[in-house]
Rosetta silent file (secondary structure, phi, psi, omega in degrees, C-alpha in Angstrom):
SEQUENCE: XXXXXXXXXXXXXXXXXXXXXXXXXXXXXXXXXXXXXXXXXXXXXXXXXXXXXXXXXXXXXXXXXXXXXXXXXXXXXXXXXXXXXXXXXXXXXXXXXXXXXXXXXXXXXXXXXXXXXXXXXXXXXXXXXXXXXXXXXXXXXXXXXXXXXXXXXXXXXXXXXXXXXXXXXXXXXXXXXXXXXXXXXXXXXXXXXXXXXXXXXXXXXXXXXXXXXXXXXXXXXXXXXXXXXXXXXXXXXXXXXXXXXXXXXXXXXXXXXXXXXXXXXXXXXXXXXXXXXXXXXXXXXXXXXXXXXXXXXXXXXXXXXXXXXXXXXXXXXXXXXXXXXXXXX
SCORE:     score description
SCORE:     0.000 S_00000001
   1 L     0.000  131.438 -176.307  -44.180   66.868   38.686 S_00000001
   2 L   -73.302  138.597  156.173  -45.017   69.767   36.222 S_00000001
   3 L   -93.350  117.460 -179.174  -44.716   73.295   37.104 S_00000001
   4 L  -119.508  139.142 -168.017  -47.599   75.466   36.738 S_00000001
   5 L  -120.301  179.727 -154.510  -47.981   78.577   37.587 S_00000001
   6 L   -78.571 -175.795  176.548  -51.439   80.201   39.265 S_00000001
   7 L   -84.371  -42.513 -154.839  -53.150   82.963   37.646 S_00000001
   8 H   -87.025  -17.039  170.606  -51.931   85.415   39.994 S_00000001
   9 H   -82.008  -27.341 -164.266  -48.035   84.447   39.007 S_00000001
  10 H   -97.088  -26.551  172.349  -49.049   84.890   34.960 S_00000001
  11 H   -64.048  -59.585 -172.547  -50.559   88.169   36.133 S_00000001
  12 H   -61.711  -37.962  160.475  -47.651   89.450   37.513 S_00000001
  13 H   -38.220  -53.884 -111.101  -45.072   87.888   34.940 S_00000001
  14 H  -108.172  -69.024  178.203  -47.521   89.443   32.248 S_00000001
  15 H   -24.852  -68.820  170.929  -47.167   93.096   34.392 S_00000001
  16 H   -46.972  -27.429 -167.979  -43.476   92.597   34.226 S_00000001
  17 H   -80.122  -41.984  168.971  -43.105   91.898   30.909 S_00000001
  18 H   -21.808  -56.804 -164.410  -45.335   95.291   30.238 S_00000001
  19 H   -88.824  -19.496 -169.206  -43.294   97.782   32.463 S_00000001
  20 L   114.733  -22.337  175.536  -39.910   96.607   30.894 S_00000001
  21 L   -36.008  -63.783 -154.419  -39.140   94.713   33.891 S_00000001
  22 L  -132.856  130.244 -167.115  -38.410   91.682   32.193 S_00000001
  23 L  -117.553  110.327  148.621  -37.097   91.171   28.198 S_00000001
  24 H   -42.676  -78.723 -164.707  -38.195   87.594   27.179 S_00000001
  25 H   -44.849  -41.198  150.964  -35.631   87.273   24.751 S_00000001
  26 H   -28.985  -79.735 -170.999  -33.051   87.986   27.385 S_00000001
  27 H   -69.704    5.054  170.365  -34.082   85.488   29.525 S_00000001
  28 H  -109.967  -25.819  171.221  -34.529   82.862   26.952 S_00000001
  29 H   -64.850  -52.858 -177.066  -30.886   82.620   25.569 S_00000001
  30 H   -55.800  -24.851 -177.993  -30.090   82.404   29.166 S_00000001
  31 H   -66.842  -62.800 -175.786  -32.334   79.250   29.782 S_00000001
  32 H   -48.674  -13.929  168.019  -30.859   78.015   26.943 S_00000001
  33 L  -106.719    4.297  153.952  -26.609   78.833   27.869 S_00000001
  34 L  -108.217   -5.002 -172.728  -27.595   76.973   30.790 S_00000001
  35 L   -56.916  133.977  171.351  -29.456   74.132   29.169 S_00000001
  36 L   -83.702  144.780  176.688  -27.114   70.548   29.377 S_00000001
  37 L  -116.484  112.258  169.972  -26.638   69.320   25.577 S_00000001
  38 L   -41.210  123.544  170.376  -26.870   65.699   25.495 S_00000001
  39 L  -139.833  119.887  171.220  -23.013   64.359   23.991 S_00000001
  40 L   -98.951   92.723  159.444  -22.419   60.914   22.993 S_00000001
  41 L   -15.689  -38.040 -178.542  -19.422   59.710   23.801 S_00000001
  42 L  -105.471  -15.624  178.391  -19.027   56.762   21.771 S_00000001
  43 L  -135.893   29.998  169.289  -20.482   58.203   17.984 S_00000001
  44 L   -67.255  170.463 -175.297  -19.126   61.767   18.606 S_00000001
  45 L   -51.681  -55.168 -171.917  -17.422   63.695   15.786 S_00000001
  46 L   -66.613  -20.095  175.393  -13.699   62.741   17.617 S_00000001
  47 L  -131.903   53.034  175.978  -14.739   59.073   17.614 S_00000001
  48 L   -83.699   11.310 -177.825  -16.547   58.276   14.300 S_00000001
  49 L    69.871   20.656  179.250  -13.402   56.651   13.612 S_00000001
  50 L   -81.599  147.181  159.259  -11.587   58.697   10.586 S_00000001
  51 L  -110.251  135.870  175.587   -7.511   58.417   10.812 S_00000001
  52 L   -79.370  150.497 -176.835   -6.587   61.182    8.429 S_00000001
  53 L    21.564   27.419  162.470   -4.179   59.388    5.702 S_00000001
  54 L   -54.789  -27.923  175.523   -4.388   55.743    7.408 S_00000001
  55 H   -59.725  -32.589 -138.228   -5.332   54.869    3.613 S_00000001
  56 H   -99.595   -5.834 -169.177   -2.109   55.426    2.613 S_00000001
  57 H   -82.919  -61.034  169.761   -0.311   52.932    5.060 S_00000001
  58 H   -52.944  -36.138  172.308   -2.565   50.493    3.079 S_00000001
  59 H   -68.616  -17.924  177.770   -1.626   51.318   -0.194 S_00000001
  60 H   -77.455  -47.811 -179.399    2.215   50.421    0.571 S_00000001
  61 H   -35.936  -49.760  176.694    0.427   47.171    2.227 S_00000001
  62 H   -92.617    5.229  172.467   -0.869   46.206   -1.228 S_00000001
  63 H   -73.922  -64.209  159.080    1.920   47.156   -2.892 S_00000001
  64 H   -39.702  -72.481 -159.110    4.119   44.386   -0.499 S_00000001
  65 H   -54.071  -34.426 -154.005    1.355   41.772   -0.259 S_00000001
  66 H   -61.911  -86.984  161.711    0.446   42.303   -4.034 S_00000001
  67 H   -17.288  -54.600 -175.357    3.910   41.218   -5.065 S_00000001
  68 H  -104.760   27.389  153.548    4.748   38.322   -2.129 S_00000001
  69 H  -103.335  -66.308  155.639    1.364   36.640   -2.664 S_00000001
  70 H   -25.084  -42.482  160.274    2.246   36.463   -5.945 S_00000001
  71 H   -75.985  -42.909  179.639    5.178   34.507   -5.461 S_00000001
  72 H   -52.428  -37.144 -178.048    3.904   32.574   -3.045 S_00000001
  73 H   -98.460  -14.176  163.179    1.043   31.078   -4.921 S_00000001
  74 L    55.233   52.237  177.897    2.663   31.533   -8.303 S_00000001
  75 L  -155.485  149.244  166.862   -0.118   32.961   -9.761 S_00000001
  76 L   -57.255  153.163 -169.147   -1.455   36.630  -10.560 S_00000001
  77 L  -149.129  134.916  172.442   -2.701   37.983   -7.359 S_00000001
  78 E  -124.256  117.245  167.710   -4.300   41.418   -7.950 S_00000001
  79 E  -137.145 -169.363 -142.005   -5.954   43.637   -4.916 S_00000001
  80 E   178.576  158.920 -168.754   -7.506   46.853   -4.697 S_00000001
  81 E  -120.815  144.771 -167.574   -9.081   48.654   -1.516 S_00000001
  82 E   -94.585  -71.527 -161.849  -12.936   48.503   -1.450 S_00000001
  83 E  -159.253  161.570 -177.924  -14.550   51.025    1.313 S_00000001
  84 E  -150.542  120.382  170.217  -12.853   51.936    4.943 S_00000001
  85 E  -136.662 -175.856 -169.662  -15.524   52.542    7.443 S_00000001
  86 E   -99.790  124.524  168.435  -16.366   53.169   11.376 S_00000001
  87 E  -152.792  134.422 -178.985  -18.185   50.701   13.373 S_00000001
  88 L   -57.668  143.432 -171.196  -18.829   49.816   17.190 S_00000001
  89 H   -49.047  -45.259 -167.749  -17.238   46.388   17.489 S_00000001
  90 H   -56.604  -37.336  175.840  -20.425   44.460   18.194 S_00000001
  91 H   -60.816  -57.006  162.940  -21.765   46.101   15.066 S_00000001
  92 H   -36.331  -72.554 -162.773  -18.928   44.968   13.117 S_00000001
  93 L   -89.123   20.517  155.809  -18.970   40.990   13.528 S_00000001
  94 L   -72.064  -36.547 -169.155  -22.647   41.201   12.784 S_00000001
  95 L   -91.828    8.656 -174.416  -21.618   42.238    8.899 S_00000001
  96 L   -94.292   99.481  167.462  -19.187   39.176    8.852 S_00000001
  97 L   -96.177  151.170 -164.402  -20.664   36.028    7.162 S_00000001
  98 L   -72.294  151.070  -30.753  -20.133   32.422    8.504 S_00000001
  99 L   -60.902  178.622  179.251  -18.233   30.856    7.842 S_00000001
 100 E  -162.868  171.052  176.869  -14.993   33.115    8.098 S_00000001
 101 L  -160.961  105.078 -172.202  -11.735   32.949    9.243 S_00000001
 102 L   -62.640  154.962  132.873   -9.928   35.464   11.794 S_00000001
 103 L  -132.205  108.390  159.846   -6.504   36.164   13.070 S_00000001
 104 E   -70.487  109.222  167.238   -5.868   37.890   15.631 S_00000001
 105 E   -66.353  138.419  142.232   -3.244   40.343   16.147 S_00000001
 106 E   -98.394  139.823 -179.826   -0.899   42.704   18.270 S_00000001
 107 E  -110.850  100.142  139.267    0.457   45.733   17.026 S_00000001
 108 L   -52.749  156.922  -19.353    3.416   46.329   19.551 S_00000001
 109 L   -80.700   18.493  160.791    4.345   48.491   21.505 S_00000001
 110 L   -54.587  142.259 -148.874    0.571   49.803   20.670 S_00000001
 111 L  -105.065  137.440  178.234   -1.868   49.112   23.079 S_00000001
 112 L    95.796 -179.919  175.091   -5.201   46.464   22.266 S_00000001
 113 E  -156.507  152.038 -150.059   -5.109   43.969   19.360 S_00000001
 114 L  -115.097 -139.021 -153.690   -6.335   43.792   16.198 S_00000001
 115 E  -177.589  145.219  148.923   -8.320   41.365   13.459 S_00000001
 116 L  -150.599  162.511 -156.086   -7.993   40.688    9.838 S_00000001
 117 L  -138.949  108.276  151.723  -11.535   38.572    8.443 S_00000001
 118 E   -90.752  111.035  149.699  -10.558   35.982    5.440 S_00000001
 119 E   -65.528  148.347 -168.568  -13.804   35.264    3.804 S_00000001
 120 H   -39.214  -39.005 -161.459  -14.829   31.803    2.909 S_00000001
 121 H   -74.500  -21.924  165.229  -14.418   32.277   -1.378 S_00000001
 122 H   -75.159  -40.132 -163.368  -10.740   33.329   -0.194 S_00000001
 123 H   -64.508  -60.049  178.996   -9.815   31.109    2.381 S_00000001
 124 H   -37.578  -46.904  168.467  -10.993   28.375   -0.679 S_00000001
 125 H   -45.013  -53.353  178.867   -9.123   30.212   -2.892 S_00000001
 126 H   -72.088  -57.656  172.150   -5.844   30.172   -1.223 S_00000001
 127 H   -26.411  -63.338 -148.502   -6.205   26.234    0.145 S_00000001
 128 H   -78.351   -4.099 -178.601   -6.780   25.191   -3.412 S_00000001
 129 H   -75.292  -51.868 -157.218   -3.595   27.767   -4.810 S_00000001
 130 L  -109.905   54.756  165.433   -1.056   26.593   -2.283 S_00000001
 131 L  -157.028    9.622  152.247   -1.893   22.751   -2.453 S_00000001
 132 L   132.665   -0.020 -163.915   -1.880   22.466   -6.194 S_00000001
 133 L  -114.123  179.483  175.353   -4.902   23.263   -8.010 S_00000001
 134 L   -58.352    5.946 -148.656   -6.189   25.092  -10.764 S_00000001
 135 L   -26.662   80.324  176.317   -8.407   27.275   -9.628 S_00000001
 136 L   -88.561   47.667  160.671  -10.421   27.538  -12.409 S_00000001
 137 L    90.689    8.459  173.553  -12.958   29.715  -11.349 S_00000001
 138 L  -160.701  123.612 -170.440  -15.520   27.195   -9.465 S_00000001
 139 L  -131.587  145.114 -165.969  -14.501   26.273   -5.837 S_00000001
 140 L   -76.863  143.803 -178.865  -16.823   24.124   -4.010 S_00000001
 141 L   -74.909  167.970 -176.358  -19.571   26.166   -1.440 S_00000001
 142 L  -109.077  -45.143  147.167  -18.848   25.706    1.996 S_00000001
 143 L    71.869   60.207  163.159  -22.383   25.272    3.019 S_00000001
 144 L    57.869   34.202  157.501  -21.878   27.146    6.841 S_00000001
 145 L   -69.461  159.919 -175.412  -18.997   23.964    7.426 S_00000001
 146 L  -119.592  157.598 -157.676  -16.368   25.315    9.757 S_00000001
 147 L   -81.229  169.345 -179.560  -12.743   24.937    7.727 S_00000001
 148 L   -74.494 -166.045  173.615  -10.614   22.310    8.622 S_00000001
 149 L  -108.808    9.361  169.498   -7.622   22.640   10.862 S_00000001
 150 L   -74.253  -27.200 -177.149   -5.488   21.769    7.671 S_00000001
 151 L   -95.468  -29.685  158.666   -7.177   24.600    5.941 S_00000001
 152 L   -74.617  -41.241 -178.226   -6.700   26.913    9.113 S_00000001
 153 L   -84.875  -13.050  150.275   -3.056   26.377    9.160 S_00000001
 154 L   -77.886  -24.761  171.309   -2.362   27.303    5.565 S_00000001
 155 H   -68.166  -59.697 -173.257   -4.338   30.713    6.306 S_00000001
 156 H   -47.296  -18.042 -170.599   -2.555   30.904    9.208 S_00000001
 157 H   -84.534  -44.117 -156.635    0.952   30.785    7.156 S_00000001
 158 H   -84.468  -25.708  178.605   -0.507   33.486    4.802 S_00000001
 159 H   -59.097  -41.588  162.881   -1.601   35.760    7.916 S_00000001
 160 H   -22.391 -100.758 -171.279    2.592   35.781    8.882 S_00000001
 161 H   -12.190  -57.669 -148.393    2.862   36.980    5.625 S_00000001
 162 H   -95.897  -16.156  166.282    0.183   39.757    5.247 S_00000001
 163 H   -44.463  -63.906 -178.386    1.640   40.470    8.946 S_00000001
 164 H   -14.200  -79.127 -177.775    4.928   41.145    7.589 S_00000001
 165 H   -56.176  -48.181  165.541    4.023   43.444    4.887 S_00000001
 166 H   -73.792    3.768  121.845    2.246   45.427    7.109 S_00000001
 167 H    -4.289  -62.732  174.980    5.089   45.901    9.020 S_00000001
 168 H   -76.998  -28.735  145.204    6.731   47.335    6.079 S_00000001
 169 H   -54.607  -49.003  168.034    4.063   49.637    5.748 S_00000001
 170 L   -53.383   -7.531 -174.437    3.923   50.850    8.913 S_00000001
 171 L   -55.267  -93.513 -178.612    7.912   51.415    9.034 S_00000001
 172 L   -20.461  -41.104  176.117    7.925   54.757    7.775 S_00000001
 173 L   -74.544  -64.332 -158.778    5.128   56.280    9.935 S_00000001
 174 L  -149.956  109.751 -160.751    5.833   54.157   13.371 S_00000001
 175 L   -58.960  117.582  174.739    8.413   51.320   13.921 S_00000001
 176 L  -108.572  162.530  137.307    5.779   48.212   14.751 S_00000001
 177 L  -143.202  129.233  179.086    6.256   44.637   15.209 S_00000001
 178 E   -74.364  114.585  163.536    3.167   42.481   14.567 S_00000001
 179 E   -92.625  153.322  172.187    2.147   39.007   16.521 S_00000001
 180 E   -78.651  127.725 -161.887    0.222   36.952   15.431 S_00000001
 181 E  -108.238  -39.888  178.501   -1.684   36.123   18.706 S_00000001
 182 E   179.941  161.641 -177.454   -4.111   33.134   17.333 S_00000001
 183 L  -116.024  139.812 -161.104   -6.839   31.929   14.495 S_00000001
 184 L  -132.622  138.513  136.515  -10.604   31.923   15.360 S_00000001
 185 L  -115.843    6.240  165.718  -13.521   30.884   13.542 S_00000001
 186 L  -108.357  155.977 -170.201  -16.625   32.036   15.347 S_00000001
 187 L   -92.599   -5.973 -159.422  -17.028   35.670   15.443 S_00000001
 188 L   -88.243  -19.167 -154.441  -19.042   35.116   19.181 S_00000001
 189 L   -85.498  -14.847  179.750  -15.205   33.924   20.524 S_00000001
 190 L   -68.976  149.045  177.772  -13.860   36.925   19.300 S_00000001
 191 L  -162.004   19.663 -162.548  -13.458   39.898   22.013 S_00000001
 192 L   -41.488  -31.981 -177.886  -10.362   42.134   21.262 S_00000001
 193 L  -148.673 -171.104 -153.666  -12.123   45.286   22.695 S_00000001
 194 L   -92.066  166.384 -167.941  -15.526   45.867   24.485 S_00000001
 195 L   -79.573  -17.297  163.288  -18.623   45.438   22.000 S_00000001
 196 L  -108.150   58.752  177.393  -19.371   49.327   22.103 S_00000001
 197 L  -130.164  116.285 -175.208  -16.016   50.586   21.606 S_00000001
 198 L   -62.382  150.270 -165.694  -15.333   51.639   17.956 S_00000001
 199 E  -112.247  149.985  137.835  -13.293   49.780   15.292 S_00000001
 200 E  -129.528  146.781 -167.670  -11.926   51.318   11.460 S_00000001
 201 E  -137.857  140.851  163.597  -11.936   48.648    9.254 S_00000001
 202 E  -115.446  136.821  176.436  -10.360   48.574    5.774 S_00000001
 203 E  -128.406  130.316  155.987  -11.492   45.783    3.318 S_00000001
 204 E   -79.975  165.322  143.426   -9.729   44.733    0.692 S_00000001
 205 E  -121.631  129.035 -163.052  -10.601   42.669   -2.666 S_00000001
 206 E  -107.286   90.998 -174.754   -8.160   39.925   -3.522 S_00000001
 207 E   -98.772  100.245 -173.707   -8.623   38.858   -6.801 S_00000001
 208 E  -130.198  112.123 -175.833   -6.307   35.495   -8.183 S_00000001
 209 L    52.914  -85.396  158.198   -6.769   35.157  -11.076 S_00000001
 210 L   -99.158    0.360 -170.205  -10.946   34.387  -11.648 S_00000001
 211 E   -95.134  129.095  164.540  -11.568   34.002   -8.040 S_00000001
 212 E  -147.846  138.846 -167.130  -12.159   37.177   -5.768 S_00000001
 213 E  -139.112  178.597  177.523  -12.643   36.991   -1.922 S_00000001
 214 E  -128.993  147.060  178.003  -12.216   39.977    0.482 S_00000001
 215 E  -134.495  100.060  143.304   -9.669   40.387    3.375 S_00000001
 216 E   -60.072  115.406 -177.544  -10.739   43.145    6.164 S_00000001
 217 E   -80.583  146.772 -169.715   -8.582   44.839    8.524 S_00000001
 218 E  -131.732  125.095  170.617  -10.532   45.671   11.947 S_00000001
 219 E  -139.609  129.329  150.374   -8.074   47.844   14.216 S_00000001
 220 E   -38.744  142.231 -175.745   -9.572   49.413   17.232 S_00000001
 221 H   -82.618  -14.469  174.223   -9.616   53.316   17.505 S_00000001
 222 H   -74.883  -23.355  166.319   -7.810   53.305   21.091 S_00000001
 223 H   -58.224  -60.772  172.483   -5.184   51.468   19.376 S_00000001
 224 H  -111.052   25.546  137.408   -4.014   54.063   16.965 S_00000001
 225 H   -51.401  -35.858 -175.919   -5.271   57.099   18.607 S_00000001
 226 L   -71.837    8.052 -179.036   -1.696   57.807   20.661 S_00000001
 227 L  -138.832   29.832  170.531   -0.310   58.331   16.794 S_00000001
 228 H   -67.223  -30.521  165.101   -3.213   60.034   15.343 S_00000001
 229 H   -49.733  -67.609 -141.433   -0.543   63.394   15.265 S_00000001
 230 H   -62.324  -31.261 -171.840    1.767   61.600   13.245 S_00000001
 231 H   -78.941  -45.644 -168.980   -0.716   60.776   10.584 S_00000001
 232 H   -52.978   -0.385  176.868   -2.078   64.144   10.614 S_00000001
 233 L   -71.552  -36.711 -144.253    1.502   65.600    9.796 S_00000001
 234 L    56.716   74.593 -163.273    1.764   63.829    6.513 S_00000001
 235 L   -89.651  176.189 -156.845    4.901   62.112    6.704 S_00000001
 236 L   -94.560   93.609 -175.240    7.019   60.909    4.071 S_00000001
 237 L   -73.803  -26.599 -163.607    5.631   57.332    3.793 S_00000001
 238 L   -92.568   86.830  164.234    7.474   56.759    0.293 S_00000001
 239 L  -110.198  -21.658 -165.668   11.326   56.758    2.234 S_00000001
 240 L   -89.180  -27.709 -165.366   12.218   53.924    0.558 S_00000001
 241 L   -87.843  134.333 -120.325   11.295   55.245   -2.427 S_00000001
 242 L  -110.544  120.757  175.541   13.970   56.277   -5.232 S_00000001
 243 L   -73.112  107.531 -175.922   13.254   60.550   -6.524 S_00000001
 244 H   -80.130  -32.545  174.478   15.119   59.931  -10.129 S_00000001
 245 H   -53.627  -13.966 -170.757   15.371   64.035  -10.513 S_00000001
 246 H   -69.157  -71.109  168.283   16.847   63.609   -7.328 S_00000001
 247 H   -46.798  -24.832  178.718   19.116   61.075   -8.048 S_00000001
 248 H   -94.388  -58.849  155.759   20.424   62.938  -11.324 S_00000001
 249 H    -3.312  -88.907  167.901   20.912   66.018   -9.548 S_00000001
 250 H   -23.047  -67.515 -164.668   23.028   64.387   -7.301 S_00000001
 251 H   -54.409  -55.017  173.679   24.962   62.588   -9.735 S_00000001
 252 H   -35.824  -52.825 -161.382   25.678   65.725  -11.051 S_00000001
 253 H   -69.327  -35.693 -171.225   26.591   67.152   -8.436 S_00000001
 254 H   -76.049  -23.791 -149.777   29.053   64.455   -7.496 S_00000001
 255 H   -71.805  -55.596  171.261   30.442   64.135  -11.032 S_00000001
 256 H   -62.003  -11.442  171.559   32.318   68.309  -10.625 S_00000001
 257 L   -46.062  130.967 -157.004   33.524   67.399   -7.271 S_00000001
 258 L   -79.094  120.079  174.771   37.178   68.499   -7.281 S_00000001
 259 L  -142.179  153.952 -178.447   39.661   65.249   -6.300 S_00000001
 260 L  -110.471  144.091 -175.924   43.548   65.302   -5.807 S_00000001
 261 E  -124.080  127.977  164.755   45.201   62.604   -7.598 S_00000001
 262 E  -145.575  169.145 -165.303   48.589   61.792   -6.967 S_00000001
 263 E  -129.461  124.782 -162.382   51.454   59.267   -8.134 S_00000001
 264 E  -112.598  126.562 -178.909   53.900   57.651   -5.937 S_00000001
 265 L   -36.929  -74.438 -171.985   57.498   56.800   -8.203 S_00000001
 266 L   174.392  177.725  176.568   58.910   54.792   -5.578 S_00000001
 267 L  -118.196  163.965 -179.711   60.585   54.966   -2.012 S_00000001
 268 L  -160.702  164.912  162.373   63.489   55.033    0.075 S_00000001
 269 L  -135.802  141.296 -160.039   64.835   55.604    2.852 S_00000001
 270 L  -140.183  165.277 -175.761   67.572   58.292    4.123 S_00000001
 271 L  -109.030  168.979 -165.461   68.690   59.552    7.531 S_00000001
 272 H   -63.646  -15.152 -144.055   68.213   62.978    8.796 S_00000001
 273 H  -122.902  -56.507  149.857   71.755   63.568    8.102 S_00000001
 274 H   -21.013  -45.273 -154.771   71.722   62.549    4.485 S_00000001
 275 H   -73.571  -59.688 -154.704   68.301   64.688    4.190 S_00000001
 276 H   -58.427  -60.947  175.986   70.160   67.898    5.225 S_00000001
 277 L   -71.033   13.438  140.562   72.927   67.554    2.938 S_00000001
 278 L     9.511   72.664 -169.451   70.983   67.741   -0.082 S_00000001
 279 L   -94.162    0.644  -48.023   71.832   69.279   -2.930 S_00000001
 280 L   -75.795  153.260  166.005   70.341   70.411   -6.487 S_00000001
 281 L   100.276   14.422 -172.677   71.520   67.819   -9.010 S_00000001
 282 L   -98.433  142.821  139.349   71.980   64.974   -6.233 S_00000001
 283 L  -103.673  150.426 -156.323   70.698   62.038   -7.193 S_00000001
 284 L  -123.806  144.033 -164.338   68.376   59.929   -4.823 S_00000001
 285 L   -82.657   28.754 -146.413   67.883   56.101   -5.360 S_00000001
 286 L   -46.313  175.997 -162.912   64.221   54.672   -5.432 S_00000001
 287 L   -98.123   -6.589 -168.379   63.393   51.040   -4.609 S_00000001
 288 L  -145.200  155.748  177.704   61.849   50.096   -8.174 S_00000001
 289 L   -89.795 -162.511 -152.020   63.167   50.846  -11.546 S_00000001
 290 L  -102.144   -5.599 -174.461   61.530   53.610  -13.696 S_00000001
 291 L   -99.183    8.838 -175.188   59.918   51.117  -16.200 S_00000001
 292 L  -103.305 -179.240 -168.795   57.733   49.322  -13.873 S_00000001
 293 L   -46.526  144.369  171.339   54.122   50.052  -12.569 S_00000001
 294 E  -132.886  173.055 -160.445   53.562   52.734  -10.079 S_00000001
 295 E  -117.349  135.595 -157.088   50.931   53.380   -8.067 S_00000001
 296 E  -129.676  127.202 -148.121   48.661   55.797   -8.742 S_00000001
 297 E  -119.329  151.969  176.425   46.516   56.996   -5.448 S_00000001
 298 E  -100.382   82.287  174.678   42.799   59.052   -5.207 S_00000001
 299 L    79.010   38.998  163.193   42.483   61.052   -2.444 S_00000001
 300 L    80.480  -25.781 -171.151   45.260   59.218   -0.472 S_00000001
 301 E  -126.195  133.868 -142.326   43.786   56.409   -1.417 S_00000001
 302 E   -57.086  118.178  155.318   45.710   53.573   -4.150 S_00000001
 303 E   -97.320  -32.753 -163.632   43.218   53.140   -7.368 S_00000001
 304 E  -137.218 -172.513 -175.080   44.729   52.403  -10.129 S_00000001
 305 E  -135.838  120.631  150.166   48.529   50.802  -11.251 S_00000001
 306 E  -169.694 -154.917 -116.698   50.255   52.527  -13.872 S_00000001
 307 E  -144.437  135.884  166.069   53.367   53.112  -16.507 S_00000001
 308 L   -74.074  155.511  146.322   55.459   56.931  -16.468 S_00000001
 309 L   172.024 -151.755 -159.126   56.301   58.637  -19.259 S_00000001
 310 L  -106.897 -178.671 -179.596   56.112   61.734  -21.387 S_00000001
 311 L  -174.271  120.693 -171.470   52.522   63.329  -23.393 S_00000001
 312 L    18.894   59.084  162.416   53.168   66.222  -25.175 S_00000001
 313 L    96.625  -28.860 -160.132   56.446   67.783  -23.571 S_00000001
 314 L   -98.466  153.303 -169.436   54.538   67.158  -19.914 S_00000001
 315 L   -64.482  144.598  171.139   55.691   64.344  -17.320 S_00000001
 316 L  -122.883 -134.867 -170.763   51.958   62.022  -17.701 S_00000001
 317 L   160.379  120.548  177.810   51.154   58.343  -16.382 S_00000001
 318 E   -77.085  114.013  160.991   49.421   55.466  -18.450 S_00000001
 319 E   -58.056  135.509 -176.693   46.827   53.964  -15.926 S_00000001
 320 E  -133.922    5.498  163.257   47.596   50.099  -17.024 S_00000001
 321 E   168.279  162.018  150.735   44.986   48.263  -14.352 S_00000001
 322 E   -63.542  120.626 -157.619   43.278   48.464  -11.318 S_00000001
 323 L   -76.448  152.863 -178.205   44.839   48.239   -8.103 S_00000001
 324 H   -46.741  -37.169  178.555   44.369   45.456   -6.103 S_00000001
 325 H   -76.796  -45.812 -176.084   43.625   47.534   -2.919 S_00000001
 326 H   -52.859  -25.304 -175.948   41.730   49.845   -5.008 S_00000001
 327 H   -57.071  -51.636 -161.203   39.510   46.635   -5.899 S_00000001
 328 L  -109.780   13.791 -170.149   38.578   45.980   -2.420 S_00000001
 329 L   -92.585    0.000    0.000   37.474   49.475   -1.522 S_00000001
């Protein structure tokens, strides 16, 4: 029911406004700091679904996969990242065309489970690579057939794989370990999170040799929201990876280190009694004679074998091999 007011309320409002009573503008920023502002939960700013530097977790991905796809199929395998967008789930398997072919995932000890989407010209692709053929650039249409379960279980062997590697991407950031939970081919059977609860999806293009298919990652945003800090830190995703100024530095560094080198003659043994009476000009008896090998030790510890004698006026030692212990250090 509308409110309207009489004439005799618009007089007196009208009066008020006259004498000073009452400042419209006042009183309309207050309707307005009390007004409720409509907020949508689900396509707000916090959940349009960016992960700040979640790209870069992929690029180590193709950087693995690139490489161990390659072996596997013994062929060039090239891929490249297409577009990484936000979408309510339901929204999502709507852009997916039939046929396709899913695996479903867990990211332990992360909460929810996740998707990767093999399109048909890949799934074809891969059958005919890792059962023998040429693919020379014209693979048979699918014509909305659902794949076989011979042809699902060679995907399934490559999803392991592309599991793996993202594994090893994800190392650096957040120790995972990825199951494989099962492979689907209708998109209605799928149901990993509710249908309005947002997804980021990454899609790749997998290009071997003349053949290019796309492989999309789907990961729920409740899934990697509890490590949404970590990306936003910038961590050092490249740990694995070797700094060579680094590495010379170092070397350097190691090369002027200071070491005591010493050379043991030979041994004996004498008694405390023997010790005392000492003398200069006593001779003492060693266990080997003076021309054979002696051991010559680094830091306490035996490296090298080698022969006494003199070098300009000064007592020296010829290193003449490598010691055995020294070998196995």
């Amino acid at each position: 029911m509308e409110k309207i007011l009489t004439k005799a309320e618009i007089e007196a409002l009208l009066n008020a406004v006259f004498d000073g009573r009452v400042e419209p503008e006042r009183e309309l920023s207050r309707a307005e700091a009390g007004k409720a502002v409509p907020y949508d939960l689900i396509n707000s700013e916090a959940h349009k679904g960016y992960v700040p530097n979640l790209d870069i977790i992929y690029d180590s991905f193709i950087r693995y996969n690139r490489v161990n796809l390659s072996n596997r199929l013994r062929k060039a395998v090239e891929i490249k990242k297409i577009a990484a967008n936000a979408y309510k789930f339901d929204d999502f398997l709507q852009t997916l065309h039939s046929p396709v072919c899913m695996a479903i995932f867990k990211i332990e000890p992360l909460k929810g489970a996740a998707l990767i989407c093999f399109d048909s010209a890949l799934v074809l692709c891969l059958v005919d690579s890792l059962l023998g053929g040429s693919g020379g650039g014209k693979l048979p249409t699918l014509q909305n057939r659902i794949f076989t379960s011979i042809e699902v279980r060679l995907i399934e062997n490559i999803a392991k794989d592309v599991l793996q590697d993202m594994e090893k991407a994800w190392t650096p950031l957040y120790s995972t370990h990825m199951n494989l939970l099962r492979m689907e081919m209708n998109p209605r059977l799928v149901n990993i999170v509710p249908p309005e609860y947002q997804i980021v999806t990454m899609s790749l293009q997998i290009q071997i040799e003349e053949i290019v298919g796309n492989m999309v990652f789907a990961i729920p945003f409740m899934t990697i929201d509890p490590i949404r800090d970590k990306l936003k830190t910038g961590m050092q995703f490249d740990l694995m990876a070797i700094d060579p100024q680094w590495a010379s530095r170092l070397t350097s560094g190691l090369i002027e280190a200071p070491l005591e080198l010493s050379v043991e003659i030979g041994k004996t043994a004498i008694t405390l009694r023997e010790l005392l009476d000492l003398a200069p000009g006593d001779t003492i008896m060693l266990d080997k004679p003076s021309s054979s090998e002696i051991d010559v030790y680094i830091e306490s510890v035996s490296k090298f074998m080698g022969v006494p004698g003199i070098s300009h006026g000064n007592k020296a030692v010829q290193i003449s091999r490598i010691s055995a212990k020294g070998a196995k250090q």
